[in-house]
C-alpha positions as CSV (number, residue, x, y, z in Angstrom):
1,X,-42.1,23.1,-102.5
2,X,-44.3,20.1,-100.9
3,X,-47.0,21.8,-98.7
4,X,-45.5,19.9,-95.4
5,X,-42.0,21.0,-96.0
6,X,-43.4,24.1,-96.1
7,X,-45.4,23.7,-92.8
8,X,-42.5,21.9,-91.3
9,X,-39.9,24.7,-92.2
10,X,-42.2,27.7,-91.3
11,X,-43.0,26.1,-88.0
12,X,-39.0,25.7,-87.4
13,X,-39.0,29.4,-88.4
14,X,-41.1,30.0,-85.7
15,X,-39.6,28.5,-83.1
16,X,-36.3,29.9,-84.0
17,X,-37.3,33.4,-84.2
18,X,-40.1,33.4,-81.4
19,X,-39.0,30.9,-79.0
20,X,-35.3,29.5,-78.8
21,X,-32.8,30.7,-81.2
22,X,-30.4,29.2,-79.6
23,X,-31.3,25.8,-81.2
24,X,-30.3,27.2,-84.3
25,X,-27.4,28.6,-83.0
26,X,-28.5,32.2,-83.8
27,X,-28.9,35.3,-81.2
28,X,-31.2,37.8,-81.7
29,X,-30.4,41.6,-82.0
30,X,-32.2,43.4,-79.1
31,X,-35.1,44.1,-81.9
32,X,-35.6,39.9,-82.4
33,X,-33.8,40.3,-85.8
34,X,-31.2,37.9,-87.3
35,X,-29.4,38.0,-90.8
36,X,-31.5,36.0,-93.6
37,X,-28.0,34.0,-94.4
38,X,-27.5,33.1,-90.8
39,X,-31.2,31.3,-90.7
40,X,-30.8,30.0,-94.1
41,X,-27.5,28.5,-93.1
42,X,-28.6,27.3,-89.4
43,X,-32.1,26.1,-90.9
44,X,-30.7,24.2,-94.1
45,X,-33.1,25.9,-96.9
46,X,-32.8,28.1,-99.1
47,X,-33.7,31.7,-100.2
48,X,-36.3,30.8,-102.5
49,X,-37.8,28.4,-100.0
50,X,-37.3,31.2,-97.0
51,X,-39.4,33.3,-99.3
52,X,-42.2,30.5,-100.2
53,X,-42.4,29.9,-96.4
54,X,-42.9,34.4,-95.9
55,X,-45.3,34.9,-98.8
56,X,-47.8,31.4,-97.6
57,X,-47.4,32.0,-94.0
58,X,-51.6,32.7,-93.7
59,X,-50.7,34.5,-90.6
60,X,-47.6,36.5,-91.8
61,X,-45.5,35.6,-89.1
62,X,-42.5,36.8,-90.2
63,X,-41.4,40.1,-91.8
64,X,-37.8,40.5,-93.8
65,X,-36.2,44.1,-94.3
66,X,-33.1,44.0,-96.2
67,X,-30.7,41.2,-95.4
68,X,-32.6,41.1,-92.2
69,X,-35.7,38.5,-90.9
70,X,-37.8,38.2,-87.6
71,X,-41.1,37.0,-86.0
72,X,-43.6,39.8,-86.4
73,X,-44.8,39.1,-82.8
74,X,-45.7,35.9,-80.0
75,X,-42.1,35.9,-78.7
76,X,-40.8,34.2,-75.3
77,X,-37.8,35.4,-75.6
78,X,-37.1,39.2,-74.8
79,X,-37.0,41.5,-77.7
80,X,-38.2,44.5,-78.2
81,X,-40.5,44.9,-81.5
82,X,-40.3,48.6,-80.7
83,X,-44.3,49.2,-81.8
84,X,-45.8,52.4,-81.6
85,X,-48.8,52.7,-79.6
86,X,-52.1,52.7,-81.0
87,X,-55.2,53.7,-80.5
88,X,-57.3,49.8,-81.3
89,X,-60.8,49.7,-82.9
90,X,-63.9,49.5,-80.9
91,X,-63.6,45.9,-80.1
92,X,-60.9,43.2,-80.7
93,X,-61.4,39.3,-80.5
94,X,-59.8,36.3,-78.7
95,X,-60.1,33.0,-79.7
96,X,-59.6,30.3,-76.8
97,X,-61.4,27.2,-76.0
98,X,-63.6,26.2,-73.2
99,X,-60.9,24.3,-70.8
100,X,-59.5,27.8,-70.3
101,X,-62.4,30.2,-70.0
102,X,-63.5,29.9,-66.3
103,X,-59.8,31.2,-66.1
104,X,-60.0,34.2,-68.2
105,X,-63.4,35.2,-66.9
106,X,-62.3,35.2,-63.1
107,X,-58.5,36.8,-64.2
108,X,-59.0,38.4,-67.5
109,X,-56.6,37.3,-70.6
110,X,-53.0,37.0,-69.3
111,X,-49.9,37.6,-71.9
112,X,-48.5,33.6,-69.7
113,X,-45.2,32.7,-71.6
114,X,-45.5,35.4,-74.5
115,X,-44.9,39.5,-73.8
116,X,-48.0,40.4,-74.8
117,X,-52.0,39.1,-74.7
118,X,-52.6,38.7,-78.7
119,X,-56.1,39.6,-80.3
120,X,-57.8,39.6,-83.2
121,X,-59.5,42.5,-85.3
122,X,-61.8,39.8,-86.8
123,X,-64.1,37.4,-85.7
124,X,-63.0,34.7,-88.0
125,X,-59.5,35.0,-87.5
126,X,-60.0,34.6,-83.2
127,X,-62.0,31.7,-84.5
128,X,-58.9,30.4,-86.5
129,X,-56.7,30.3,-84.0
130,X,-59.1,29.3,-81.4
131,X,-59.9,26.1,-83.2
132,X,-55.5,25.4,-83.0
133,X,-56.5,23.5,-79.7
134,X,-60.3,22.7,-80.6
135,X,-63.8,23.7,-80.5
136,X,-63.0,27.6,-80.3
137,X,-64.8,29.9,-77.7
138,X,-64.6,33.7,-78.9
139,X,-64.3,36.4,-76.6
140,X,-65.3,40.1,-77.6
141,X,-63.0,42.3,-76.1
142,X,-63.9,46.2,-75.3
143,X,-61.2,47.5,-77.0
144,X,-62.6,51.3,-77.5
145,X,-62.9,51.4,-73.3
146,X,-59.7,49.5,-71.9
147,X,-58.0,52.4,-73.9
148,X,-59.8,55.3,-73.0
149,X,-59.2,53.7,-69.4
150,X,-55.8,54.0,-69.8
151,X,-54.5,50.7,-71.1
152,X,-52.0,51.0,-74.4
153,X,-52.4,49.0,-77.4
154,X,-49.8,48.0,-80.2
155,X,-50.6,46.9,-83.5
156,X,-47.8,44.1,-85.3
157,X,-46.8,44.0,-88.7
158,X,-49.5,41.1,-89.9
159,X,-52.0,43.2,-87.6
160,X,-52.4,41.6,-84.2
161,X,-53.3,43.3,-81.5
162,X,-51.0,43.2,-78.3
163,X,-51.7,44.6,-74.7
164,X,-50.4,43.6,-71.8
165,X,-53.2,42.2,-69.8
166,X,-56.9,42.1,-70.3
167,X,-59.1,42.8,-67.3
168,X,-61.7,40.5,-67.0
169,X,-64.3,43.2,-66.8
170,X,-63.7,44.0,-70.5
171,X,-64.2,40.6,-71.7
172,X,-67.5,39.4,-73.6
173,X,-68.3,36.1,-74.8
Protein backbone atom coordinates (compact mmCIF):
# COMPACT_ATOMS: atom_id res chain seq x y z
CA UNK A 1 0.00 0.00 0.00
CA UNK A 2 1.32 3.78 -0.70
CA UNK A 3 3.02 4.91 2.55
CA UNK A 4 0.41 8.08 2.79
CA UNK A 5 -2.61 5.90 2.47
CA UNK A 6 -1.21 4.14 5.03
CA UNK A 7 -0.68 7.26 7.23
CA UNK A 8 -3.95 8.71 6.11
CA UNK A 9 -5.96 5.45 7.05
CA UNK A 10 -4.11 4.74 10.42
CA UNK A 11 -4.64 8.34 11.39
CA UNK A 12 -8.59 7.81 10.46
CA UNK A 13 -8.21 4.74 12.62
CA UNK A 14 -7.25 6.79 15.29
CA UNK A 15 -9.62 9.17 15.34
CA UNK A 16 -12.36 6.64 15.05
CA UNK A 17 -11.31 4.49 17.85
CA UNK A 18 -9.80 7.24 20.20
CA UNK A 19 -11.79 10.21 19.58
CA UNK A 20 -15.24 10.17 17.75
CA UNK A 21 -16.65 7.00 16.47
CA UNK A 22 -19.51 8.36 15.81
CA UNK A 23 -18.07 9.85 12.50
CA UNK A 24 -17.79 6.53 11.41
CA UNK A 25 -20.97 5.62 12.56
CA UNK A 26 -19.56 2.99 14.98
CA UNK A 27 -20.21 2.79 19.02
CA UNK A 28 -17.85 1.54 21.16
CA UNK A 29 -18.44 -1.48 23.61
CA UNK A 30 -17.89 -0.12 27.27
CA UNK A 31 -14.08 -1.64 26.77
CA UNK A 32 -13.50 0.95 23.39
CA UNK A 33 -13.87 -2.23 21.11
CA UNK A 34 -15.74 -2.44 17.73
CA UNK A 35 -16.04 -5.44 15.30
CA UNK A 36 -13.10 -5.47 12.51
CA UNK A 37 -16.00 -5.68 9.72
CA UNK A 38 -17.93 -2.73 11.14
CA UNK A 39 -14.48 -0.42 10.75
CA UNK A 40 -13.64 -2.03 7.57
CA UNK A 41 -17.04 -1.24 6.28
CA UNK A 42 -17.46 2.34 7.94
CA UNK A 43 -13.65 3.19 6.94
CA UNK A 44 -13.73 1.81 3.21
CA UNK A 45 -10.43 -0.54 3.39
CA UNK A 46 -9.90 -3.67 3.58
CA UNK A 47 -8.53 -6.53 5.81
CA UNK A 48 -5.34 -6.76 4.39
CA UNK A 49 -4.89 -3.02 4.46
CA UNK A 50 -6.52 -2.94 8.34
CA UNK A 51 -3.68 -5.28 8.92
CA UNK A 52 -0.76 -3.20 6.99
CA UNK A 53 -1.94 -0.21 8.94
CA UNK A 54 -1.72 -2.65 12.72
CA UNK A 55 1.68 -4.27 11.87
CA UNK A 56 3.45 -0.37 10.65
CA UNK A 57 1.73 1.55 13.17
CA UNK A 58 5.52 2.47 14.93
CA UNK A 59 3.57 3.21 17.93
CA UNK A 60 1.18 0.16 17.95
CA UNK A 61 -1.88 1.99 18.46
CA UNK A 62 -4.20 -0.38 17.92
CA UNK A 63 -4.51 -4.04 19.18
CA UNK A 64 -7.09 -6.68 17.34
CA UNK A 65 -8.42 -9.93 19.37
CA UNK A 66 -10.50 -12.10 17.34
CA UNK A 67 -13.06 -10.33 15.14
CA UNK A 68 -12.55 -7.50 17.50
CA UNK A 69 -10.16 -4.01 17.18
CA UNK A 70 -9.53 -0.87 19.47
CA UNK A 71 -7.04 1.89 20.34
CA UNK A 72 -4.62 0.55 22.74
CA UNK A 73 -4.89 3.89 24.76
CA UNK A 74 -5.07 8.17 24.27
CA UNK A 75 -8.89 8.01 24.19
CA UNK A 76 -11.45 11.09 24.76
CA UNK A 77 -14.11 9.21 24.74
CA UNK A 78 -15.06 7.04 27.93
CA UNK A 79 -13.93 3.53 27.78
CA UNK A 80 -12.65 1.52 30.07
CA UNK A 81 -9.27 -0.40 28.87
CA UNK A 82 -9.67 -2.33 32.10
CA UNK A 83 -5.63 -2.29 32.87
CA UNK A 84 -4.26 -3.86 35.78
CA UNK A 85 -2.26 -1.78 37.97
CA UNK A 86 1.40 -1.80 37.87
CA UNK A 87 4.09 -1.16 39.70
CA UNK A 88 6.29 1.39 36.78
CA UNK A 89 10.10 1.46 36.54
CA UNK A 90 12.25 3.87 38.38
CA UNK A 91 11.65 6.71 36.08
CA UNK A 92 9.34 7.30 33.03
CA UNK A 93 9.58 10.17 30.38
CA UNK A 94 7.44 12.88 28.84
CA UNK A 95 8.09 14.44 25.83
CA UNK A 96 6.44 18.07 25.48
CA UNK A 97 7.76 21.27 24.06
CA UNK A 98 8.77 24.49 25.64
CA UNK A 99 5.34 26.56 24.99
CA UNK A 100 3.86 24.26 27.62
CA UNK A 101 6.53 23.72 30.21
CA UNK A 102 6.07 26.79 32.61
CA UNK A 103 2.63 25.06 32.79
CA UNK A 104 3.67 21.57 33.81
CA UNK A 105 6.29 22.82 36.20
CA UNK A 106 3.78 25.12 38.21
CA UNK A 107 0.77 22.21 37.88
CA UNK A 108 2.44 18.97 37.13
CA UNK A 109 1.43 16.97 33.79
CA UNK A 110 -2.43 16.92 33.53
CA UNK A 111 -4.32 13.86 31.62
CA UNK A 112 -6.45 17.56 29.60
CA UNK A 113 -8.80 15.98 26.98
CA UNK A 114 -7.38 12.26 27.26
CA UNK A 115 -8.15 9.86 30.63
CA UNK A 116 -4.86 9.42 31.49
CA UNK A 117 -1.25 11.54 31.48
CA UNK A 118 0.78 9.19 28.87
CA UNK A 119 4.64 8.51 29.44
CA UNK A 120 7.31 7.07 28.06
CA UNK A 121 9.75 4.14 29.42
CA UNK A 122 12.35 5.57 26.99
CA UNK A 123 14.11 8.64 26.41
CA UNK A 124 13.90 8.49 22.71
CA UNK A 125 10.53 7.57 22.38
CA UNK A 126 9.32 10.94 24.85
CA UNK A 127 11.59 12.54 22.37
CA UNK A 128 9.52 11.22 19.42
CA UNK A 129 6.55 12.29 20.38
CA UNK A 130 7.80 15.43 21.79
CA UNK A 131 9.19 16.53 18.46
CA UNK A 132 5.00 15.90 16.94
CA UNK A 133 4.65 19.71 17.81
CA UNK A 134 8.44 20.73 17.64
CA UNK A 135 11.70 21.16 19.23
CA UNK A 136 10.88 18.50 22.17
CA UNK A 137 11.60 19.33 25.91
CA UNK A 138 11.90 15.88 27.98
CA UNK A 139 10.78 15.65 31.31
CA UNK A 140 12.17 12.79 33.69
CA UNK A 141 9.50 11.63 35.74
CA UNK A 142 10.08 9.91 39.33
CA UNK A 143 8.17 7.08 38.66
CA UNK A 144 9.73 4.63 41.57
CA UNK A 145 8.44 7.59 44.26
CA UNK A 146 4.88 8.84 42.90
CA UNK A 147 4.13 5.04 43.43
CA UNK A 148 5.53 4.31 46.58
CA UNK A 149 3.56 7.69 47.51
CA UNK A 150 0.57 6.25 46.62
CA UNK A 151 -0.22 7.11 43.07
CA UNK A 152 -1.23 3.91 40.65
CA UNK A 153 0.19 3.29 37.35
CA UNK A 154 -1.11 1.14 34.27
CA UNK A 155 0.83 -0.10 31.55
CA UNK A 156 -1.03 -0.33 27.75
CA UNK A 157 -0.74 -2.89 25.25
CA UNK A 158 2.21 -0.96 23.06
CA UNK A 159 3.70 -0.08 26.65
CA UNK A 160 2.76 3.48 27.68
CA UNK A 161 2.59 4.45 30.84
CA UNK A 162 -0.74 6.07 32.11
CA UNK A 163 -1.43 7.80 35.55
CA UNK A 164 -3.78 10.16 36.31
CA UNK A 165 -2.00 13.21 37.16
CA UNK A 166 1.60 14.04 37.64
CA UNK A 167 2.56 16.25 40.56
CA UNK A 168 4.77 18.80 39.64
CA UNK A 169 7.19 17.91 42.46
CA UNK A 170 8.00 14.59 40.60
CA UNK A 171 8.93 16.14 37.48
CA UNK A 172 12.71 16.60 36.19
CA UNK A 173 13.82 18.24 33.17
Amino acid sequence: MQHERLVRLSKRMSRVLRHDPASAGLQLDPAGWVAVDDLLAALHMSHEELLEVVAGNDKQRFAIEGDLIRANQGHSVTVDLDLPVAVPPVVLFHGTVAKFLDAILADGLRPMSRHDVHLSPTRETAERVGARRGKPVILTVDASLMHQDGHEFRVSANGVWLTSHVPAQYLAR
